[in-house]
KEVOKOL-600961 format. One record per residue (C-alpha): z, y, x; residue in one letter. Coordinates in steps of 0.2 Angstrom, whole numbers, padded with zeros to 4 digits, always signed. Each point is the difference from the previous one (the first is absolute). Layout:
N
ZYXA;...
//
This chain:
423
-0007-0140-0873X;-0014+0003-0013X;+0004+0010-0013X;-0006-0016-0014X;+0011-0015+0013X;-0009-0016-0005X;+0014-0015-0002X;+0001-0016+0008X;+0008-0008+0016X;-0017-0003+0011X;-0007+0017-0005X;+0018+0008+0005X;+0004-0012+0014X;+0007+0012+0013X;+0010+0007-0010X;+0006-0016-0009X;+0005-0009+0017X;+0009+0016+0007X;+0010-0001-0018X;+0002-0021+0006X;+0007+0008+0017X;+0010+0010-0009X;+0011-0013-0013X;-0001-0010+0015X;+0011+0013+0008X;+0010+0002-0013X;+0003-0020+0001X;+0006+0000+0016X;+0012+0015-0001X;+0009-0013-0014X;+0000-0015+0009X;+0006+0009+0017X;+0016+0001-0011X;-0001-0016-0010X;+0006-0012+0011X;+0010+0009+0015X;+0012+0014-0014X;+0010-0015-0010X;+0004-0009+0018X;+0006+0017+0007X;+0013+0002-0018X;+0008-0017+0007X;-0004+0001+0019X;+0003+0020+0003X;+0010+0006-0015X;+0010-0016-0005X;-0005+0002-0019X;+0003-0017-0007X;-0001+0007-0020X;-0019-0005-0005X;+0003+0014-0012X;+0003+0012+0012X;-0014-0010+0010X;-0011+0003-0012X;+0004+0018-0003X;-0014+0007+0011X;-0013-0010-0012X;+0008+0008-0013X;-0001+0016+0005X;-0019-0002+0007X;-0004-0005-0018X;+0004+0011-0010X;-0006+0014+0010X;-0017-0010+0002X;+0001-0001-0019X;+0003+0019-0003X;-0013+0003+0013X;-0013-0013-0007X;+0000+0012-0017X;+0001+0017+0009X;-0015-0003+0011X;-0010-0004-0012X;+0003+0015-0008X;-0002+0010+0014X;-0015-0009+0003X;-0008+0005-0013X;+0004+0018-0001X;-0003+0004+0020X;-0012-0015+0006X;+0006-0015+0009X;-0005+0004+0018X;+0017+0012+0000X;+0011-0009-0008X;-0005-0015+0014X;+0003+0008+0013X;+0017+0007-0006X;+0007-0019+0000X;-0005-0002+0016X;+0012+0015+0005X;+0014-0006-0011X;-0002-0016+0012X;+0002+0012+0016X;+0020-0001+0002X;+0000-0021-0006X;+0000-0006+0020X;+0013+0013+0006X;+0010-0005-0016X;+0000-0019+0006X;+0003+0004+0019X;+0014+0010+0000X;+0009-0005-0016X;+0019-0002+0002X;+0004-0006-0016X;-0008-0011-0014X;-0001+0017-0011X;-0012+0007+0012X;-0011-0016-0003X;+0001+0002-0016X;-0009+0017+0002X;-0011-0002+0008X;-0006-0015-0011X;+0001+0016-0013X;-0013+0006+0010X;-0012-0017+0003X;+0002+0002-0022X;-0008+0016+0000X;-0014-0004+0013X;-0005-0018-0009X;+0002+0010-0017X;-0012+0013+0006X;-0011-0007+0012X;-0003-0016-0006X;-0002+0007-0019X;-0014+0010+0008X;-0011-0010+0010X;+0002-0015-0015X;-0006+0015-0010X;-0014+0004+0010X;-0007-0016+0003X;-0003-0003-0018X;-0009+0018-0003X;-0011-0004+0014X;-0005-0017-0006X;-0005+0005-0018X;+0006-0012-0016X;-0011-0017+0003X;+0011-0001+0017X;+0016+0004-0005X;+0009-0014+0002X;-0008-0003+0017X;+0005+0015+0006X;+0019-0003-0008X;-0002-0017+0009X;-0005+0008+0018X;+0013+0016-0002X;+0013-0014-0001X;-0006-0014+0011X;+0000+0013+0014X;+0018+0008-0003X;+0009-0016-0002X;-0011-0006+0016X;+0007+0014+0008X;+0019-0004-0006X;-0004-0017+0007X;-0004+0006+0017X;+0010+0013+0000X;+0016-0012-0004X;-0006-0014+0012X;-0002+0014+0015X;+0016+0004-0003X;+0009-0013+0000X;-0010-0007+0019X;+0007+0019+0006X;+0019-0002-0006X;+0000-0018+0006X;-0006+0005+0019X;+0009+0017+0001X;+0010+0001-0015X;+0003+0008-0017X;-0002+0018+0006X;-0005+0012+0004X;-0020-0010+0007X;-0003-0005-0017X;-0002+0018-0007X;-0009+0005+0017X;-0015-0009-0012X;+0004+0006-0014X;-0002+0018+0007X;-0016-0003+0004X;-0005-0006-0015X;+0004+0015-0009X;-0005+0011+0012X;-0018-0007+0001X;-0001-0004-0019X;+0005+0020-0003X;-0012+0005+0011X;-0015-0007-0010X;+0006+0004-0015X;-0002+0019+0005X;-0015+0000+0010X;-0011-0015-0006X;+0006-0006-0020X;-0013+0011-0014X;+0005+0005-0017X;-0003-0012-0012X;+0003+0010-0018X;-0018+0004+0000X;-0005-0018-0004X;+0015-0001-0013X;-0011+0015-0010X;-0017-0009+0003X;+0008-0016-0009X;+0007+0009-0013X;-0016+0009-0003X;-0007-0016-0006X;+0014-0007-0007X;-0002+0016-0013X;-0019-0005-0004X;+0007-0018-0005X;+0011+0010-0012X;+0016-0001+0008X;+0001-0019+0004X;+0019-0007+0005X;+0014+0011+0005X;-0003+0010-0017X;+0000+0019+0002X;-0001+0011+0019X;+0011+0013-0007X;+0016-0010-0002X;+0016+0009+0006X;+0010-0008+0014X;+0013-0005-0012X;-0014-0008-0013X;-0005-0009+0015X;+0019-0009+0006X;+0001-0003-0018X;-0014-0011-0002X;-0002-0009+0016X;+0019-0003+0000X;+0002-0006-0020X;-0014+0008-0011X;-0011-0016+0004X;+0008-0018+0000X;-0013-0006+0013X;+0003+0015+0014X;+0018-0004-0005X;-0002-0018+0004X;-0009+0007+0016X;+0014+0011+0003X;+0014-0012+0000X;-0009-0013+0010X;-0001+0012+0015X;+0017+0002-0002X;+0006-0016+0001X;-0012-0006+0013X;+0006+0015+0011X;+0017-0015-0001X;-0010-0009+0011X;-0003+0012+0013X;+0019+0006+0001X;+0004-0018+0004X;-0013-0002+0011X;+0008+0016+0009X;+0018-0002+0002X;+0001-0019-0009X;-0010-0008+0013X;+0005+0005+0016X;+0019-0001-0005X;-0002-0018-0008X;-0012-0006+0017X;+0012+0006+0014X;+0014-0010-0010X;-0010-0013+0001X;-0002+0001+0019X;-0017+0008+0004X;+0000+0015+0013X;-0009+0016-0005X;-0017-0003+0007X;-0001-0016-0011X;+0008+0010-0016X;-0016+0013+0006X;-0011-0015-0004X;+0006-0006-0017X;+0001+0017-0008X;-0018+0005+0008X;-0006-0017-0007X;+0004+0006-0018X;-0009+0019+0002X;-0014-0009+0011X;-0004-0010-0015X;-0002+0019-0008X;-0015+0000+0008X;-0009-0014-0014X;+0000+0017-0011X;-0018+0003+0007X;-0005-0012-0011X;+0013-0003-0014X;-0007+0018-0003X;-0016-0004-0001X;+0005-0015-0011X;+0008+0011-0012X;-0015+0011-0002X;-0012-0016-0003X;+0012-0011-0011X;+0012+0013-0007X;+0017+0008+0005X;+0011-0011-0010X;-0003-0019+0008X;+0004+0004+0017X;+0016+0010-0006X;+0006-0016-0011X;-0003-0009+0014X;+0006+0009+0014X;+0016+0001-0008X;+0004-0016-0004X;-0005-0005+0019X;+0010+0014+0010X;+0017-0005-0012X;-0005-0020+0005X;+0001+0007+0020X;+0014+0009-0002X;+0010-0012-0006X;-0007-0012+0012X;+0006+0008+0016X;+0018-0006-0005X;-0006-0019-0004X;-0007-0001+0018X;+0005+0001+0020X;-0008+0004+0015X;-0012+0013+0006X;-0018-0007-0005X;+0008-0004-0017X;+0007+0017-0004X;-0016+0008+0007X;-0010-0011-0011X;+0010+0008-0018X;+0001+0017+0009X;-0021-0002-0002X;+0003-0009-0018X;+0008+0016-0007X;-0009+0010+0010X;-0018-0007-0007X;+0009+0003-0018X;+0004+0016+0004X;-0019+0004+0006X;-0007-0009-0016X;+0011+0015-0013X;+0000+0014+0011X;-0015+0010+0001X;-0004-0007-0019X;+0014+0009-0008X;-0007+0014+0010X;-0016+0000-0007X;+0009-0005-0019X;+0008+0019+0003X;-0016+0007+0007X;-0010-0006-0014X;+0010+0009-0011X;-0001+0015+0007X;-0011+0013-0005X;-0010+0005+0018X;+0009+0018-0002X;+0018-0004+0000X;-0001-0019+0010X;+0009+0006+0013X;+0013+0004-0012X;+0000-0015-0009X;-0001-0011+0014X;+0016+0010+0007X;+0009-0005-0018X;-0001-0019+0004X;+0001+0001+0016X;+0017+0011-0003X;+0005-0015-0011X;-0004-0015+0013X;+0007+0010+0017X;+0018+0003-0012X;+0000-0018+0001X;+0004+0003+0021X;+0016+0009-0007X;+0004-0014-0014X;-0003-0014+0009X;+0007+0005+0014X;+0016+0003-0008X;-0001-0016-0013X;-0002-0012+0018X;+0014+0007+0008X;+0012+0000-0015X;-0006-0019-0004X;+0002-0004+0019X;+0018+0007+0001X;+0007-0007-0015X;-0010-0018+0001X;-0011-0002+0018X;-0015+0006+0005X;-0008-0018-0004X;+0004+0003-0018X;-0008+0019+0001X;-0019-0010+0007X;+0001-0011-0018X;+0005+0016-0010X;-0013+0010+0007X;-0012-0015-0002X;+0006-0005-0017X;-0004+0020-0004X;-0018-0002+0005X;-0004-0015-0012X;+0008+0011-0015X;-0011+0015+0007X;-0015-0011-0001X;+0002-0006-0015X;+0003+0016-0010X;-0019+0006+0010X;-0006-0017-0011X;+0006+0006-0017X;-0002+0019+0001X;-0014+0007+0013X;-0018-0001-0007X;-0014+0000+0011X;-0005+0019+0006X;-0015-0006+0012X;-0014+0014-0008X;-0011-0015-0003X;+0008-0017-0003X;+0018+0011-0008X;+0005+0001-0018X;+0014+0013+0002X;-0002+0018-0007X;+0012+0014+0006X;+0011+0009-0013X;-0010+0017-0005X;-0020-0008+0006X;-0012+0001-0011X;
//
């Protein structure tokens, strides 16, 4: 790497598609456990609480959260390259976990440990993408980070479930989710380049503009939770958006499979319906780009109105080809506000402390794993799942609307908003 790194995803193309390979990794290493680990509480375990269900969502949540905001830190301080390569070794024990599990509680850690990885590695390639790509491609590179990772959950959840149908729920399945890590920590130590070097570049220039948004580069960590998380009404907006959207996800996790094998389909077809949803993540290649051509805060509205609508929807319908069609409504609303809340926080950010500030909202949205995890199986036990799907979905359209009447526009060209303390 030169000593003055020039930004851009063509002029740092190798580096840019091993980072794809890499969230792509990360991807899969979810969605080897989103589909097959709620069947198994029923199947293996005999958990019938969705509460309890839910439990191991909970826990990976807040743990991702906690490690969403560390990393960042870390990130900053030591470079990004070790602190990657440390989530891929937190992800190490995660297939042994699964295979020889004897009880639910052993499940539940090592979803403890799936936290820490996606907190970690997905923090860090997400982080390096948009160094490497520069400012005028930032939500692009959002777009791409995401698109990849959710393509990989999608895959990942769709394998699994063809496995577990042919041979059953374990221990094959985690034979590929073995290799997954393995190969994914490989490159991380022996192919994946620093990328802090092109953070200092960007904030070389961003001090000849005079500062720019983000305010000052000296902001203590604290300063930094402070204003990302309630010193600004539009990161706040941001930050509670992610929050409640991570509502979605949840459902999508231990909601969806729970709800389709009740209403008869085997687990191969489940594999389809909740792939369908993170496939349609995919559409984030170009909702990012969208974002950095029209703005951040029209595809957020949007987006949230339309994954609340297919939400909702999976309850109103029946049959395979119908529940894979909302599966890719909510889905294509999800990819329409998730890389363009990324890049509201990124805006923000000063080029020095990003990664921090990007670990603050990301802290805030991956809480709402743990939230929503426990909200949708208290509302399931008490009422029905049904009911759950229009809470969470009712949830979305409030989310939404608050975006509408609180978040300004941060896009550095078309945006009116001005962080707390710029100049």
């Amino acid at each position: 790497m030169t000593s003055q790194p020039v930004q851009g995803i063509r002029a740092n193309w190798k580096q840019f598609a091993l980072q794809l390979v890499t969230v792509f990794a990360v991807g899969l290493v979810m969605g080897a456990e989103r589909n097959v680990v709620p069947i198994m509480g029923e199947e293996i375990f005999g958990v019938e609480s969705l509460v309890v269900i839910g439990s191991f969502v909970a826990s990976f949540g807040v743990v991702k959260a906690a490690l969403n905001l560390y990393a960042g830190k870390w990130a900053d301080a030591y470079g990004r390259k070790p602190v990657l390569i440390a989530g891929w070794v937190s992800a190490l024990p995660i297939p042994v976990l699964l295979i020889y599990a004897p009880s639910w509680g052993w499940v539940a850690v090592g979803n403890v440990l799936l936290g820490v990885n996606q907190g970690i590695a997905w923090s860090m390639s997400m982080i390096a993408k948009i160094e490497l790509a520069g400012p005028s491609e930032r939500g692009l590179a959002a777009g791409l980070d995401e698109a990849f990772g959710y393509s990989g959950v999608a895959l990942g959840a769709w394998l699994t479930g063809v496995i577990a149908s042919g041979y059953g729920l374990r221990p094959e399945p985690f034979y590929f989710l073995a290799l997954v890590i393995l190969v994914a920590f490989l490159i991380a130590v022996f192919f994946i380049r620093e990328t802090l070097p092109f953070a200092r570049v960007e904030a070389g220039s961003h001090a000849k503009r005079g500062g720019g948004e983000g305010g000052d580069a000296g902001l203590s960590f604290g300063a930094i939770v402070r204003r990302a998380t309630y010193g600004d009404r539009t990161l706040f907006a941001a930050a509670q958006a992610g929050h409640v959207e991570n509502f979605v996800d949840t459902l999508v996790w231990i909601g969806f499979p729970l709800f389709l094998i009740g209403q008869g389909l085997n687990v191969a077809e489940v594999g389809v319906v909740v792939g369908a949803h993170s496939g349609a993540y995919f559409l984030q290649v170009f909702t990012g780009r969208l974002g950095d051509r029209v703005g951040r805060k029209p595809p957020i509205v949007v987006g949230f109105f339309l994954a609340g609508l297919g939400v909702v929807g999976m309850v109103w319908v029946e049959g395979l080809a119908w529940w894979v069609v909302l599966s890719v409504v909510s889905g294509v609303g999800m990819a329409l506000h998730y890389p363009n809340l990324i890049a509201v926080a990124s805006d923000a950010s000063h080029p020095l402390w990003r990664s921090t500030g990007l670990g603050v909202y990301r802290m805030w949205r991956d809480l709402g794993y743990a939230v929503g995890a426990v909200f949708i199986g208290v509302v399931a036990d008490v009422f029905s799942l049904v009911v759950a799907f229009y809470a969470v979905g009712g949830l979305m359209f409030v989310s939404g609307l608050f975006v509408v009447v609180a978040m300004e526009e941060t896009h550095p060209r078309l945006g009116t908003h001005e962080s707390v303390g710029s100049k």
